[in-house]
C-alpha positions as CSV (number, residue, x, y, z in Angstrom):
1,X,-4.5,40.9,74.5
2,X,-2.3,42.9,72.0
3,X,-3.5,43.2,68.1
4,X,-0.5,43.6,65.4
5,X,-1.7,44.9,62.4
6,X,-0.9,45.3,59.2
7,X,-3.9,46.3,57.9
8,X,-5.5,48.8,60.5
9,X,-8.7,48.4,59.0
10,X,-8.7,44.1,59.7
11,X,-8.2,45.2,63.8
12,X,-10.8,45.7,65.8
13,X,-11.0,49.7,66.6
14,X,-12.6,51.2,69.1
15,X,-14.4,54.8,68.2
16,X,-14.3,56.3,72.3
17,X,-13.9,55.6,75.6
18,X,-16.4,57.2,77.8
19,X,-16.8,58.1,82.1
20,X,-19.4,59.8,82.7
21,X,-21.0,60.8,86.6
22,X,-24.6,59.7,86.9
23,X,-26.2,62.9,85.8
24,X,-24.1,62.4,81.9
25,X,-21.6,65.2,82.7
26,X,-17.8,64.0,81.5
27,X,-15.3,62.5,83.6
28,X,-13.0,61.1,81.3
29,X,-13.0,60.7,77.9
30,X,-11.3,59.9,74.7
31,X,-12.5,59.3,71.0
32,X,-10.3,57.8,68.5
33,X,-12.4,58.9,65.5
34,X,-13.3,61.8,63.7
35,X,-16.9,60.8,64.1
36,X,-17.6,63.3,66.1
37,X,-15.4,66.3,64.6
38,X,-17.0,68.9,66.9
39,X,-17.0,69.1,70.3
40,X,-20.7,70.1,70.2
41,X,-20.9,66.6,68.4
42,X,-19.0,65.0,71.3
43,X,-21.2,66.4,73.7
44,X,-25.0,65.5,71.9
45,X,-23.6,61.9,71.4
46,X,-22.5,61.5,75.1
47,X,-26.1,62.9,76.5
48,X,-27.7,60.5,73.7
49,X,-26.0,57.5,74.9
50,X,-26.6,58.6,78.8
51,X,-30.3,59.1,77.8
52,X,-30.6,56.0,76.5
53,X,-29.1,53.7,79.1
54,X,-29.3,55.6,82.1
55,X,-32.9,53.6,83.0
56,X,-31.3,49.7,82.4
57,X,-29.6,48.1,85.7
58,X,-25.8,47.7,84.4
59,X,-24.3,46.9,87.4
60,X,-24.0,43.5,87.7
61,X,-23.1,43.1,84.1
62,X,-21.7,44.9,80.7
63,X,-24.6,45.6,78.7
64,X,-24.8,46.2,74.8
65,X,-27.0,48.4,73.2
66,X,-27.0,49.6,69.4
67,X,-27.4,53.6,69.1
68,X,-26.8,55.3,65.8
69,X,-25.1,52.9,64.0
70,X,-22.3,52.1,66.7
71,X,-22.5,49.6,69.0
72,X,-22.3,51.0,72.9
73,X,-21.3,48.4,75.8
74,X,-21.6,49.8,79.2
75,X,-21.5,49.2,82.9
76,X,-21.9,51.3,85.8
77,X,-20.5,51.0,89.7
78,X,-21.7,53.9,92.4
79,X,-22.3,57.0,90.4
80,X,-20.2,56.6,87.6
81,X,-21.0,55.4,84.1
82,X,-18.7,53.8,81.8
83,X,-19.1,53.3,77.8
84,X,-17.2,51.9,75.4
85,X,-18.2,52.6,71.4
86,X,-17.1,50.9,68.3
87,X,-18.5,50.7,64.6
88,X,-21.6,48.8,63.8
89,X,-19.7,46.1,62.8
90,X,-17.5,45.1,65.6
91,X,-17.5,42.3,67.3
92,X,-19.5,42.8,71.0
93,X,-17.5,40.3,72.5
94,X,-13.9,42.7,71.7
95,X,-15.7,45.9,73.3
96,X,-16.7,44.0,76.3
97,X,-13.7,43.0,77.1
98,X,-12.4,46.3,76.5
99,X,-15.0,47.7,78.8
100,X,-14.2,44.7,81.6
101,X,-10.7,45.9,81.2
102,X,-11.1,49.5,81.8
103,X,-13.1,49.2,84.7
104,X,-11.5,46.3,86.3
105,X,-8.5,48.0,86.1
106,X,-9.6,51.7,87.6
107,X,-11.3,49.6,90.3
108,X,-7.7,48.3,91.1
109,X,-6.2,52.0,90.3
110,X,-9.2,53.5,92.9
111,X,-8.5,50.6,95.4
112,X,-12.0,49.7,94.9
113,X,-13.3,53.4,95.8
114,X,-15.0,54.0,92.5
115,X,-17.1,56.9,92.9
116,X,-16.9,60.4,91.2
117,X,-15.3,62.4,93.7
118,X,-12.3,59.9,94.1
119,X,-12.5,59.3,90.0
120,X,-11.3,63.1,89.9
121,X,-8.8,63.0,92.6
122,X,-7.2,60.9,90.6
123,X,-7.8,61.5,86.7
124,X,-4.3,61.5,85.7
125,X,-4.3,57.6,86.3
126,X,-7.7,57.1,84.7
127,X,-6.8,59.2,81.5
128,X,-3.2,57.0,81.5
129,X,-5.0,53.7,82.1
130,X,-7.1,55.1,78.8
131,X,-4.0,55.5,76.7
132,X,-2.3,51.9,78.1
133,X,-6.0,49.9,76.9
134,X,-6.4,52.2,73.2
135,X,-3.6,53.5,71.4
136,X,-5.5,55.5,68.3
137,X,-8.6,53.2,68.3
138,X,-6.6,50.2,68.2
139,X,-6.7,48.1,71.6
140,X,-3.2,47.5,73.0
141,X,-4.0,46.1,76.5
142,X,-7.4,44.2,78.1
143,X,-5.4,42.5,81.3
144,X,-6.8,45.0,84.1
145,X,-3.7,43.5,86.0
146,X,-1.2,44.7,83.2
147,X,-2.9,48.3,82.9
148,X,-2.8,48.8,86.0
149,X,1.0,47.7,86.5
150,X,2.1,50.0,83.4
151,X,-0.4,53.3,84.9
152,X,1.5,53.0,87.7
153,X,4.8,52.8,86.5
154,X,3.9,56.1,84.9
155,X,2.1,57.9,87.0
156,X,2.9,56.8,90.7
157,X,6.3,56.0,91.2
158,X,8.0,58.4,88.4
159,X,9.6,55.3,86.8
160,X,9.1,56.7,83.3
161,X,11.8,56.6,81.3
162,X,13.8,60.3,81.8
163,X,12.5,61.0,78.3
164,X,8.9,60.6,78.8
165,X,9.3,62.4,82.6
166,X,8.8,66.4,82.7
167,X,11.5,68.6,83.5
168,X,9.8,69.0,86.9
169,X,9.7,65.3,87.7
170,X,13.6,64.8,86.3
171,X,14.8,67.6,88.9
172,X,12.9,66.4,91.8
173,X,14.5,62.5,90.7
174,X,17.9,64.4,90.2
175,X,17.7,66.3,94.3
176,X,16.3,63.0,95.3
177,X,19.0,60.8,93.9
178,X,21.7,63.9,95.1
179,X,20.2,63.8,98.6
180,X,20.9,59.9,99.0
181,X,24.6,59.9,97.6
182,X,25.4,62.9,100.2
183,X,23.6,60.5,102.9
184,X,25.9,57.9,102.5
């Protein structure tokens, strides 16, 4: 799903993207609105929303919940719990998939290991598969299959474009690249 706007305000938005371990602590996440402009704000809104839903049975499927005026769908697998917030006028349907998205896709990106301790072993990929689904509250990607595809063309086989690679990752491409011609 990709939204073209030309009024930002017509989209569908997303206000964060939350991971959180099952005692509410932070994982991964991202807001996309000023909301929040503290990080002392961040942090009451993510135990809030925790509080709230830690005692419902998401696992089988996305639930919804209305907290504070935004609209919270959530889902949880092992001991990890993921949210995904938008204004109080949003359409549930939009942040669900957005949600179903997200975590189908880190399933994929985990090799269905989704559990905390291999959620940080590898956080670079769920903070890029973050920024491939929202780009600024506005939702880019749902297709788990795409996200995953484009995270990994980032982040595992260094087949960024040279602009978007560090200088680190360009060298080590350059000696590898050197290495094979000598080979030959």
């Amino acid at each position: 799903m990709q939204c073209y706007c030309v009024i930002q305000e017509s989209c569908p938005s997303i206000k964060n993207i939350l991971l959180l371990d099952s005692e509410g602590k932070r994982i991964a996440v991202k807001y996309f609105s000023d909301d929040w402009p503290t990080l002392s704000a961040k942090l009451a809104f993510e135990k809030s929303v925790f509080t709230k839903t830690q005692k419902t049975n998401a696992r089988t499927e996305a639930e919804i919940v209305m907290f504070d005026g935004y609209i919270v769908v959530y889902k949880f697998i092992q001991d990890l719990h993921f949210f995904v917030s938008g204004g109080d006028d949003e359409n549930e349907l939009i942040l669900a998939t957005v949600l179903q998205g997200f975590f189908d896709a880190i399933g994929l990106l985990l090799r269905n290991n989704v559990d905390k301790r291999t959620a940080l072993e590898n956080l670079d990929l769920i903070l890029l598969c973050i920024d491939e689904i929202v780009d600024g509250g506005i939702i880019l990607e749902t297709d788990a299959s795409v996200i995953t595809r484009k995270v990994a063309a980032h982040g595992v086989d260094g087949a960024a474009p040279l602009s978007e690679q560090t200088l680190t990752q360009a060298l080590a491409m350059a000696r590898d690249h050197l290495a094979r011609s000598l080979l030959k």
